[in-house]
C-alpha positions in Angstrom: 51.2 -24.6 -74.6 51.3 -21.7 -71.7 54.0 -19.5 -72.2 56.0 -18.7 -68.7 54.2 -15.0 -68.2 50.3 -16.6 -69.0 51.1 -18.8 -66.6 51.9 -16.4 -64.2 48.9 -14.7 -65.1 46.8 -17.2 -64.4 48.4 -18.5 -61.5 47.7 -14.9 -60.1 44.1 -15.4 -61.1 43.5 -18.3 -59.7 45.1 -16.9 -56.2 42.6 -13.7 -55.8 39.7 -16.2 -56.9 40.9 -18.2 -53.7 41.3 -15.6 -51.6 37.8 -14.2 -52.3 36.3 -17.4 -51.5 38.1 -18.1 -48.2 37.4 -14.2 -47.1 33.7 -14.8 -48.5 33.6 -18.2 -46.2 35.1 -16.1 -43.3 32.7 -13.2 -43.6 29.7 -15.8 -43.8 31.2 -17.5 -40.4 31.7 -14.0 -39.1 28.3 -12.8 -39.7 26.6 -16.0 -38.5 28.8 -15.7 -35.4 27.0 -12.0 -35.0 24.0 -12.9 -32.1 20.9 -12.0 -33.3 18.9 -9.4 -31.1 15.3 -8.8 -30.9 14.5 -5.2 -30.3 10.6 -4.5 -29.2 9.0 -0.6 -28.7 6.3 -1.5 -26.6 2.7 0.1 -27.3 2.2 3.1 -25.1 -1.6 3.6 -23.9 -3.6 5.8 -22.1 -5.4 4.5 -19.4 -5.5 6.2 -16.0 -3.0 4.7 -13.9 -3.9 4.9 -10.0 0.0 3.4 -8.6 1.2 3.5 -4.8 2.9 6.5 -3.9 1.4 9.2 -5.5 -2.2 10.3 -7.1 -5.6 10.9 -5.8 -6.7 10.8 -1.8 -9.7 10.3 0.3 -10.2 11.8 3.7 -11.7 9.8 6.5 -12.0 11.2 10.1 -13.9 11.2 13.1 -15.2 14.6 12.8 -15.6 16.8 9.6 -13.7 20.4 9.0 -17.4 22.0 10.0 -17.8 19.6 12.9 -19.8 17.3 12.0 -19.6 13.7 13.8 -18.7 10.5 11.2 -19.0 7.1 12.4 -16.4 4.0 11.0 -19.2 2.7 9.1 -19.4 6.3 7.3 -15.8 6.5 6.7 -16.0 3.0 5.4 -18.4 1.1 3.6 -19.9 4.7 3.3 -17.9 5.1 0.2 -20.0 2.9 -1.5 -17.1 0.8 -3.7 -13.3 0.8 -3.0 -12.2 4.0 -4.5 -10.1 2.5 -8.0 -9.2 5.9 -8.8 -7.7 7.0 -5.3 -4.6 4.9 -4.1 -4.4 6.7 -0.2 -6.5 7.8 2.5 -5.7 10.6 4.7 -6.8 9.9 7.9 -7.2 13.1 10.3 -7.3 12.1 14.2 -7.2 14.0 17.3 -4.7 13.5 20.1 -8.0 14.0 22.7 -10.1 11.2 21.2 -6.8 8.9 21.3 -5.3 9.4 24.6 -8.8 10.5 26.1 -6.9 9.9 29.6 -3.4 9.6 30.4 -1.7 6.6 29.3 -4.9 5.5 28.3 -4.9 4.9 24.5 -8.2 3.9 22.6 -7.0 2.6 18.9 -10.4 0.7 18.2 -12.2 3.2 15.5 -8.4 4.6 13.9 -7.4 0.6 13.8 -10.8 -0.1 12.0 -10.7 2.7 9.2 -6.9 1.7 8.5 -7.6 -2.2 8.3 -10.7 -1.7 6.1 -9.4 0.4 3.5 -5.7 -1.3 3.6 -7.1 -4.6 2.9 -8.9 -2.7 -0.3 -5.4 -2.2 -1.5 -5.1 1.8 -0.1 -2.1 3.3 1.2 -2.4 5.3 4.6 -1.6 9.0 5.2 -2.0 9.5 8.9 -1.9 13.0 10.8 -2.8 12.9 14.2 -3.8 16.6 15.1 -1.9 17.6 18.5 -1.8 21.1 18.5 -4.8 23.1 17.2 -7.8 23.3 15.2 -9.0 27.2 14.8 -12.0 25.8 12.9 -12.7 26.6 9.2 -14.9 29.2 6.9 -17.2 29.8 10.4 -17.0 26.1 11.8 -15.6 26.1 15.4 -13.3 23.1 14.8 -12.1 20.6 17.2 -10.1 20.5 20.5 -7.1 18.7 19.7 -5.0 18.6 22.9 -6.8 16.2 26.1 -8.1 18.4 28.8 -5.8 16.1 31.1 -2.8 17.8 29.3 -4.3 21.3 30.2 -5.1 20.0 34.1 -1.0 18.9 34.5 0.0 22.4 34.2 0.7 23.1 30.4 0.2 26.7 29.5 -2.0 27.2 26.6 -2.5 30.6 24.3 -6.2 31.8 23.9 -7.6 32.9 21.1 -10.7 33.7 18.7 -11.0 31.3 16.1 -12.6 31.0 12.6 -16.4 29.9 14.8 -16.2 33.5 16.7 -15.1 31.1 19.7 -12.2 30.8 22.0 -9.7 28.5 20.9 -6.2 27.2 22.6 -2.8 26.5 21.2 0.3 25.7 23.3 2.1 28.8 24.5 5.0 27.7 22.7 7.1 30.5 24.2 6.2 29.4 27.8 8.9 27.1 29.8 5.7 24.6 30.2 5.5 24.0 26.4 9.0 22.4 26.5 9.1 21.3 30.5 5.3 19.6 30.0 3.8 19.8 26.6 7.0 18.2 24.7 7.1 15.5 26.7 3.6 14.4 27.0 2.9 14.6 23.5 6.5 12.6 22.8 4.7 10.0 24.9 1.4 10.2 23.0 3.7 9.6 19.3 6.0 7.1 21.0 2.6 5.0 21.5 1.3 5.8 17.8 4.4 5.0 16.4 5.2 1.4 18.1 1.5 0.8 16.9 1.9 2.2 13.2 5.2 2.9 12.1 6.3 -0.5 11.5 7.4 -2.0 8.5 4.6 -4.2 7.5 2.0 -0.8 8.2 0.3 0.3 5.4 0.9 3.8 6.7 3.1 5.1 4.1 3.5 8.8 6.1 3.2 11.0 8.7 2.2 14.6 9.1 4.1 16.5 11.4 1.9 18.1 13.9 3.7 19.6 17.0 3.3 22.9 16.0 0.6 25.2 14.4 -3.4 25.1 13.1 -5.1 22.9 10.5 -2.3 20.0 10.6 -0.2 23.3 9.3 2.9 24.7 10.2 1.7 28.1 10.8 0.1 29.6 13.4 -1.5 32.7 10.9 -4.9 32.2 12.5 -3.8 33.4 16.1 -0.8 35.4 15.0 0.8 33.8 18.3 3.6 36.5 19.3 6.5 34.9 19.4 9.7 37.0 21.2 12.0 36.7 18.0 13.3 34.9 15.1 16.1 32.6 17.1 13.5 31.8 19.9 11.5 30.8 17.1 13.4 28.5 15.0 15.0 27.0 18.2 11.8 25.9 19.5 10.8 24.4 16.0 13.9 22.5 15.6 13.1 20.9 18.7 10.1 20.0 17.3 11.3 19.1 14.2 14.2 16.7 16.7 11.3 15.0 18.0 9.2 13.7 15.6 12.5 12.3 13.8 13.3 10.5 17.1 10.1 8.5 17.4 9.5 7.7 13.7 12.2 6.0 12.3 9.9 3.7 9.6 7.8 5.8 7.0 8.8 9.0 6.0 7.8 12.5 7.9 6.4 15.5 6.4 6.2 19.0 6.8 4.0 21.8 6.0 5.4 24.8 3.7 2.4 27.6 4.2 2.3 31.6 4.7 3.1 32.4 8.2 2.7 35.4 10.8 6.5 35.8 10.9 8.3 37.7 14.2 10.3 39.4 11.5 10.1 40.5 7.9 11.4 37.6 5.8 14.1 39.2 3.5 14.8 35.3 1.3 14.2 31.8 0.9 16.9 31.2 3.5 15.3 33.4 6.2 11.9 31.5 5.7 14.1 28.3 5.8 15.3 29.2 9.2 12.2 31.1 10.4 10.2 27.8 10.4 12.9 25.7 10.5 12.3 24.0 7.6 16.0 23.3 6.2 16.3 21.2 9.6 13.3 19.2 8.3 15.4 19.1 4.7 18.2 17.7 6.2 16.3 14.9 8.0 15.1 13.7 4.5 11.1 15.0 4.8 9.0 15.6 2.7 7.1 18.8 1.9 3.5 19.9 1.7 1.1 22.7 0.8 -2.1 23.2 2.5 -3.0 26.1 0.4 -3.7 25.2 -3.3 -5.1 26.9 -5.5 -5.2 30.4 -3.6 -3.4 30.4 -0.2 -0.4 29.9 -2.2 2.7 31.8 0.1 5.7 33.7 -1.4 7.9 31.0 -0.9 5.9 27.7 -1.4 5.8 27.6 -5.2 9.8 28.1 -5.2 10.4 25.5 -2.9 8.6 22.8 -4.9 9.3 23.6 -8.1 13.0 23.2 -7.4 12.9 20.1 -4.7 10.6 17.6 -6.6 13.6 16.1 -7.5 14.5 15.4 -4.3 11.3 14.4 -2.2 7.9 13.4 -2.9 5.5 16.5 -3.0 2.1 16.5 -1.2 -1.0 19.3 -2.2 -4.1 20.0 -0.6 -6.8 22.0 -1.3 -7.7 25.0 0.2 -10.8 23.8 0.1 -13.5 20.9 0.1 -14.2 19.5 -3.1 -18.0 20.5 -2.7 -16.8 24.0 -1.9 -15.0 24.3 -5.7 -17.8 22.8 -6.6 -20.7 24.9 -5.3 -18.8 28.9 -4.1 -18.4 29.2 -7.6 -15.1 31.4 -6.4 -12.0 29.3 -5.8 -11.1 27.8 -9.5 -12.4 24.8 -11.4 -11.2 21.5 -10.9 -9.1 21.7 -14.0 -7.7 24.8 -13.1 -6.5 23.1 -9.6 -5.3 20.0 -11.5 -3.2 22.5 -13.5 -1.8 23.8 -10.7 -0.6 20.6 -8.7 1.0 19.4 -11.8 2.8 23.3 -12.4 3.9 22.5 -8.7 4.9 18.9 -9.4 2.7 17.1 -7.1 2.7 13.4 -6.6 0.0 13.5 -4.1 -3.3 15.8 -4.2 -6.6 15.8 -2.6 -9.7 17.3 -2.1 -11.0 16.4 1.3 -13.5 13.7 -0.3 -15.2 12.1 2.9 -18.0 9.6 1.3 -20.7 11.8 0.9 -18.5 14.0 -1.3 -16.5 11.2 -2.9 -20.1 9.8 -4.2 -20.6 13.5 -5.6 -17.6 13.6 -7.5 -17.9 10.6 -9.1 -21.2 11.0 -10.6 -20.2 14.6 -12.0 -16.6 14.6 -12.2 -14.8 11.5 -12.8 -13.2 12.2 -15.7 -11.4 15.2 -13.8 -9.6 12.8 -11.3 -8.9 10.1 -14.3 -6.9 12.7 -16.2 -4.9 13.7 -13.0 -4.0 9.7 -13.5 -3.0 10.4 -17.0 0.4 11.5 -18.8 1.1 14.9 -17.7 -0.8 14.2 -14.5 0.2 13.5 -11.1 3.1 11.6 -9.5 4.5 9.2 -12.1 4.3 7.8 -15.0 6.8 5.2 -16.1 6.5 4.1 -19.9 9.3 1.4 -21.7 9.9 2.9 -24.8 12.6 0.3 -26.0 14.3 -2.6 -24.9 16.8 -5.3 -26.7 17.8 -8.8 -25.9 19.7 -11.6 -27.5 17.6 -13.8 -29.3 18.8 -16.9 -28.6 21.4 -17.8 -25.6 22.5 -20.4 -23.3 21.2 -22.0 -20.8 24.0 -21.0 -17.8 24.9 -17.8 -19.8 24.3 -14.3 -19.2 21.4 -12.6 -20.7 21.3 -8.6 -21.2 18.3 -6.5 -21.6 18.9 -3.4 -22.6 16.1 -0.8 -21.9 14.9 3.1 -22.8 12.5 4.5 -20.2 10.8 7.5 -20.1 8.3 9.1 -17.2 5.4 10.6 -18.6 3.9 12.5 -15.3 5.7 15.5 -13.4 6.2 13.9 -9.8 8.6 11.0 -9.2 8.2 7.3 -8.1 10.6 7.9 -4.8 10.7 4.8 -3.6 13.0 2.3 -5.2 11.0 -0.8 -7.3 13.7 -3.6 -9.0 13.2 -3.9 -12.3 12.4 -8.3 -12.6 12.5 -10.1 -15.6 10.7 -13.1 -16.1 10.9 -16.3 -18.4 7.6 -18.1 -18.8 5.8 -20.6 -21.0 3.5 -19.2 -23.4 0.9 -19.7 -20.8 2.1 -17.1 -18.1 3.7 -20.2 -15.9 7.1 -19.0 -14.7 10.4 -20.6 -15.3 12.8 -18.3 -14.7 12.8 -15.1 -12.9 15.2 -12.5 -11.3 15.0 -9.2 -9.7 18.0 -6.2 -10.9 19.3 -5.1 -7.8 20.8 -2.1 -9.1 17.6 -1.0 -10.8 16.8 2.9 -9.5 14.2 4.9 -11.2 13.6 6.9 -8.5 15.8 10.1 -9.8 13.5 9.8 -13.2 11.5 12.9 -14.0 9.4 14.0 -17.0 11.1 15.5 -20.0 14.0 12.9 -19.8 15.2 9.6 -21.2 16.8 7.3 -18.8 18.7 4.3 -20.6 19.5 1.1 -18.5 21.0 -2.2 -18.8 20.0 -5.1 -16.6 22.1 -8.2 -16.4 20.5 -11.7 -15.6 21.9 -14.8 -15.2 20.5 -17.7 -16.6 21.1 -21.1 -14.4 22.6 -24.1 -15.8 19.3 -26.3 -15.7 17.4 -24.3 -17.4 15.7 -26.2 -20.0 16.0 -25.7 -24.0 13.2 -23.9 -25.8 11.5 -20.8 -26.6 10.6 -18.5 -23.5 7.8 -15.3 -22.8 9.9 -12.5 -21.9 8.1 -10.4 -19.2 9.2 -7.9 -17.0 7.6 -6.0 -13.9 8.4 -3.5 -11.8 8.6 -5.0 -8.2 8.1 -4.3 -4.6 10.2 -5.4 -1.2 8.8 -8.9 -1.8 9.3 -9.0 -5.1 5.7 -9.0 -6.3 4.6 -6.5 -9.1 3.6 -3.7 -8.0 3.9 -0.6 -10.9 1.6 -0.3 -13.2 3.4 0.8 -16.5 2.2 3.1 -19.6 3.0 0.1 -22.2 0.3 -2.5 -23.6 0.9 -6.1 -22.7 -0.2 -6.8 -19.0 -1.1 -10.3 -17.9 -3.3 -11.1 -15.1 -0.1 -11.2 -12.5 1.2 -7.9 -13.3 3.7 -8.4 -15.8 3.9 -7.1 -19.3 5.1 -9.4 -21.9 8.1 -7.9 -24.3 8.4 -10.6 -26.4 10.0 -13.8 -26.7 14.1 -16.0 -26.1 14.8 -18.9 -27.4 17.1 -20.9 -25.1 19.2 -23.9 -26.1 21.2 -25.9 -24.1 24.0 -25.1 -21.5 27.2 -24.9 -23.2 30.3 -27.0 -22.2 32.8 -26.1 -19.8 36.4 -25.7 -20.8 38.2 -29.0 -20.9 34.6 -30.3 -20.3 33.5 -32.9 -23.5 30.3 -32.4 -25.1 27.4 -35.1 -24.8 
């Protein structure tokens, strides 16, 4: 027989053996009542990625740098395939050959080059020349401005030009360059602009043109002699005021490049208001240099290696592609690929019209794929991570947490939703739904950028397991970015993994069936 204290003992015993078993029971319920989550770090690749908004151009024009006539057929199907490493075309135009005379406006060949190569998947970069062209390396260049424009009474400044023939500019210090020539051309860009500078265009942006040589905002060429600093930068605002007023769509851009100043420039901010670029700034343009790899000006190089982070950056050559290739003395190829990414370009080119573009695809293509590379140009978005619950609810929220890096030194500027897609293991959709607070447009390289999208799963959703895909999307929600990762299907998409989803939970004082 138990005395009264072994009882107690085991009375005792028999309590913490209890109490292990319920907390046991508890921490099993616990643990299962823990969601699972999947966690996926998609495969990074390599493969040159040619996305909207940045990368490699081609030129197309009705006349060549040294002159020479193209026809749309040239400028077209000249190019012998559709471009797939080059993702925009500039297209150089002159005011004369559009508004040959006065309120008569011939679009035929300019609409023909745009539709062909926009329907080929290309963006457009369209700057309509309608100042000056000085000519270039001994080529006596274009006239730019109608001789109707000349006839009305607008002043013009002569000059020799790069031919050894006499050129003219605006005499921008002359009363008719504001009381004629403002005007008239503000008429001419009020006609492009209801034509092109629509939503739908494919014309992505403008060059600003109302002032200076070689679609540049310099007149270096004629050293045109302005009366002072203030006259200078008043004038250029105006100019600056105009183009903002007529194109209100697609973005502006304006030309950072050595100049012929009135006054020695003592900072950045005196060649900020010299050639009134901060006015530009403040309108939300975007920058440009004409000069790579050896025009480069005393202030260019500051200027965009500090504002990438805040517009889109745009490089051309100094010269022709065939001219790097063949003068033997302006740099290699690499060495200018090295430079636009130093300068964080997310758009370069080389003035490739077809006969040149042919050229450098047979000798060179695996120059322009490694601008298209990590490191390279413009943007490179890669998913490093990303985390999602298992298994949910039909009519529940589901989270999907994310880790994004951007491999490339430029910036994709314009904002893409992050969309997340629920399919069959076929591709077929089931559910989908754009984050509208997704914004990668701040990311640049050497940065992680963690996110959290929040989706909401409808009530009829039906049980069973789901593809999880994702895409980056455009304005109507289609894919459009094409990411570093491994696991594109044929829409776009890149599969992360896979959900399971079970039925919609009841509501509160709702019974189950």
């Amino acid at each position: 027989m138990l005395n009264a204290t072994s009882a107690s003992k085991l009375l005792r015993k028999a309590a913490a053996c209890l109490f292990l078993l319920i907390a046991g029971v508890l921490g099993a319920v616990a643990a299962d009542s823990t969601p699972r989550v999947t966690t996926v770090a998609p495969a990074e690749i390599e493969t040159p990625l040619n996305n909207p908004y940045m990368g490699w151009g081609i030129w197309a024009g009705p006349r060549y740098l040294d002159g020479r006539s193209f026809t749309v057929n040239y400028n077209t199907q000249g190019f012998g395939d559709d471009a797939p490493l080059f993702g925009w075309v500039l297209i150089d135009w002159m005011w004369a050959d559009l508004e040959p005379q006065e309120g008569q406006y011939d679009w035929r060949d300019l609409d023909a080059i745009i539709n062909y190569w926009a329907a080929r998947g290309k963006q457009i970069d369209l700057r309509i020349w309608i100042t000056d062209d000085p000519g270039w390396n001994e080529a006596p260049g274009n006239e730019v401005c109608p001789d109707w424009l000349w006839k009305s009474g607008a002043k013009y400044h002569e000059y020799i030009g790069e031919g050894k023939t006499k050129k003219r500019e605006p005499d921008y210090a002359d009363p008719t360059y504001e009381t004629i020539y403002l005007p008239k051309a503000r008429k001419f860009l009020t006609a492009l602009a209801q034509r092109y500078d629509l939503p739908a265009s494919p014309v992505v942006m403008w060059g600003a043109m109302g002032y200076g040589q070689w679609g540049e905002w310099h007149t270096y060429d004629s050293h045109y002699p302005w009366p002072n600093v203030e006259f200078k930068h008043r004038l250029l605002t105006k100019v600056v005021d105009m183009y903002a007023d007529v194109f209100k769509e697609k973005p502006l851009r304006i030309a950072c490049a050595p100049e012929d100043n009135p006054a020695p420039l003592r900072s950045l901010d005196d060649y900020l208001y010299d050639q009134a670029l901060g006015e530009a700034f403040s309108k939300g343009w975007t920058l440009a240099f004409h000069g790579f790899i050896d025009g480069q000006g005393r202030y260019c190089k500051q200027l965009f290696q500090t504002r990438y982070r805040h517009m889109p950056l745009w490089a051309e050559s100094n010269w022709t592609y065939l001219q790097v290739k063949d003068e033997h003395r302006h740099g290699t190829l690499d060495e200018y690929l090295r430079v636009y990414t130093d300068w964080h370009a997310n758009f370069a080119h080389y003035y490739l019209d077809a006969a040149s573009y042919k050229r450098a695809m047979r000798e060179d293509r695996t120059h322009f794929e490694r601008g298209l590379q990590s490191g390279g140009l413009g943007y490179r978005l890669v998913l490093r991570r990303a985390s999602w619950r298992s298994g949910v609810p039909a009519g529940n929220l589901l989270l999907l947490d994310q880790e994004w890096v951007n491999r490339n030194v430029g910036r994709l500027y314009k904002q893409h939703r992050l969309k997340l897609y629920l399919t069959d293991a076929a591709g077929h959709e089931k559910f989908s739904e754009p984050d509208q607070g997704f914004d990668e447009t701040s990311w640049v390289k050497g940065e992680t950028y963690p996110a959290t999208s929040v989706f909401h799963l409808p009530q009829d959703l039906p049980a069973g397991d789901y593809d999880v895909r994702i895409a980056l999307v455009d304005d109507k929600d289609q894919p459009r970015i094409k990411l570093g990762i491994a696991g594109v299907d044929p829409e776009g998409r890149y599969r992360l993994g896979t959900v399971t989803v079970s039925a919609a939970e009841a509501s509160p004082g709702q019974s189950a069936r």
